[in-house]
Structure formats: C-alpha cells, structure tokens
C-alpha positions, 0 to 999 in steps of 0.5 A: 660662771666662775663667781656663781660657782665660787657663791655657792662653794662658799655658800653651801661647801664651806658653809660661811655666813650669808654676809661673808659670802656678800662680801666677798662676792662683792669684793670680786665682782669689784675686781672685775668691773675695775677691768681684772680677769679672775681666769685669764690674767688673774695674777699676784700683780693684777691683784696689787694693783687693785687692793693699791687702787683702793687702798688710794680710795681710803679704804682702811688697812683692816678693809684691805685685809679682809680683800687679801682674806677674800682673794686667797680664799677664791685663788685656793679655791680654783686650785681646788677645783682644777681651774688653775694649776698656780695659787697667786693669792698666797703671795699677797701680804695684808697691810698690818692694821695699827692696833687700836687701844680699847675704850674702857670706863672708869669705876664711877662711869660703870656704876653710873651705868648700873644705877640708871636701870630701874631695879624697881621691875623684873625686866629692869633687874634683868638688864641691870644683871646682864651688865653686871655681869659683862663688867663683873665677869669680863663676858662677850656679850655672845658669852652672856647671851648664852650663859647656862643657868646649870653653869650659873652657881652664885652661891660658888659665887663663879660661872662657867663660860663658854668662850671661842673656839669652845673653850670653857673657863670659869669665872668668879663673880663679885657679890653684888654681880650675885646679889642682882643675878639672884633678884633676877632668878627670882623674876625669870619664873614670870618670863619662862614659857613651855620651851625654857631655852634653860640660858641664864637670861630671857625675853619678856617672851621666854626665848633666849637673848642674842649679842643683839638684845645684850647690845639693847640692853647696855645702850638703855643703861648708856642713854642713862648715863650720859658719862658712859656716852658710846659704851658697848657690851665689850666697852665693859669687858674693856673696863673689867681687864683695865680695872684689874691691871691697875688694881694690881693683877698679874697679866696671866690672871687676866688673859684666864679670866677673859679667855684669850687663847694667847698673851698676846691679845691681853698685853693690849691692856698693859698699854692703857695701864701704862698711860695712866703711870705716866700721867702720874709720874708726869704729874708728880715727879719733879722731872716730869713737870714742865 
C-alpha cells in the first residue's frame, strides 16, 4: 500500500516521468523481495546493506547512485506525509562515479561523416544541416531538434539556443554550417504542412524532429563513415569543444558556447587536450623519448 501510494505521488504529485517512476518502483520493490521493510526497519543500515549487496553484484557506482537518488526521494517523502517522524536516506553518501572522458572525433573523422549524406535530396540536405549543426555549434541534440527558424539568422551567421534549465545563448555558426542550413531553408517549403511546428528542422511529415530522429540521422552519416564508427549527436558536440581548446580557445569561451551552467563540466575537455600535448611532447622531447 505504502509503494502504490509512494507510485502515485511520484506519478501524479511530482509529475517524473513514466521511466524514473518504473525505476524507482522497481529499485524498492527489490529492496523488499531481498527481505527489507520499507515501515517497520527501514533504516540507514538496513539501506547499506543493500546498495553493499548490489554493488557486490556488479552494479556500476552510477547505478547505485541513482538507488541512493531513489531511497531519498521515498525516505522524503514518508516524512512528508506523516509516515515517519525520521529521514534516514539522507545519511546515504552515493559512490563518486569515475568521470569518464568523452569521445570525440578528429577533423577528417566529422568531414568524413558529413560528406557521406547525399546532398543530391532535400531530406539528404537536411540531415546533412542537422550535423552541421551539432558539430559547428556544439548543440544537444535536444537543443537542435527544437531550434526555432525565428531564432535561426545565417545571415548574422549565429543561433539562439535554448539550452537547460532554460537558458538562452547565442551561438555563432560557421559558414559552411550556413551554406547547408540555407539549402535546407530552400527544401523545407516541400515538407511544411498546415500545422508548421515553425522548429528549424521537420519530417518528410511536417512535425517537429525529437532527440531520437536527430540520433537517426547521425547514425545514417555514421554507417557511412565506417571511421566515425559509434559516433553520437553528442559525439559531435564532444568533438567541437575539443577542436576549439586545441585550436586555441580559452576554456571560459567554450563553457558560453556549450552552455554549461558551470566551469566545472567544461574542464572535462582540458584533459583530453592535455593527452594530445603529452603525446607531442612524448614524441618530440628528448627526455621524453625511451
């Protein structure tokens, strides 16, 4: 009784989304088939004792993390509604994932990508555009799916992005990201039907493209691209902050143009660029040859 109402808290209350709310679910009725209470001896012991089981299992830090997310977010919520008078979650400390370096592509990998779209059709030179864009403005895929043709100026050479947590930046565009965004303009009249969502980039259907039709797209220009093998949307926005720290760009530039809320996510980069100085130096320095 406890869980369903828990369910629809999280469902209706809180408004989560349908696959958090399965996961959680799922994470605490675990908890209860592995012989744990979630009245009686729901406790900060009881709840290491478990995340220690599973993490024994295999389970990634990240995925344990998410379980401590989960049995905060339930401990919370019986202090909320007068089931308990204790919040023992909020002892839980979750494990510190190992940051992982992104993957990113180097210059001949993403041109290799882009010239294996047949720019010879409309839809061809609209997925062509989308990767442009993703590589030559570091977007989300999310950020391009929903990218406004009032917020596109090509002319201006820029677009306004709304990034998350809401927050607009404007981004400048390269020109030849502006030569294939203006084809596009001139094919996207074939696609357009009474109800234009007015996004930047549609269906052969006319309706707005999601994060998954941008996915689509790049895994077609992947599949030609047998170099670029395993490339994402975000693959490419990998690739345009790497590309600009190593051509010389300070690291503050790079977090406006990305639109990261702090520097912290953007440091990321400096560590791929100082792999490749290390290999130069490895390479070329008399004490750093063997």
């Amino acid at each position: 009784m406890t869980l369903e109402s828990f369910r629809d808290e999280l469902n209706y209350g809180r408004g989560l989304s349908s696959l958090t709310v399965k996961a959680y679910v799922s994470q605490l009725t675990a908890f209860v088939r592995s012989g744990y209470s979630l009245t009686a001896d729901f406790s900060a012991a009881s709840m290491r004792e478990f995340l220690m089981q599973r993490s024994s299992e295999g389970l990634s830090p990240r995925t344990i993390a998410r379980m401590v997310s989960c049995f905060r977010t339930f401990s919370s919520w019986l202090v909320e509604t007068g089931r308990s008078e204790d919040d023992p979650a909020q002892l839980l400390q979750p494990p510190r994932a190992p940051r992982m370096l992104p993957g990113f592509l180097g210059v001949s990998e993403v041109k290799s990508v882009l010239s294996a779209f047949d720019a010879s059709t409309s839809r061809g030179i609209r997925n062509r555009a989308v990767v442009e864009l993703l590589y030559g403005a570091g977007l989300r895929a999310a950020e391009a799916a929903s990218l406004l043709l009032c917020n596109t100026n090509t002319a201006a050479g820029s677009v306004k992005v709304m990034g998350k947590g809401r927050r607009e930046r404007i981004v400048p565009i390269p020109s030849g990201t502006s030569e294939y965004l203006n084809k596009w303009l001139e094919n996207r009249m074939e696609f357009v039907r009474e109800d234009d969502p007015g996004t930047l980039f549609i269906s052969i259907r006319g309706r707005k493209l999601d994060p998954r039709d941008i996915r689509r797209i790049v895994s077609i220009g992947v599949e030609g691209a047998a170099r670029a093998a395993g490339a994402t949307p975000h693959t490419f926005r990998h690739s345009f902050a790497t590309h600009l720290l190593n051509g010389g760009a300070d690291i503050r530039t790079v977090q406006e143009l990305l639109g990261h809320a702090g520097i912290g996510t953007t440091q990321i980069y400096t560590h791929l660029t100082t792999e490749k100085l290390k290999g130069v130096y490895m390479q070329s320095h008399p004490r750093g040859k063997k």
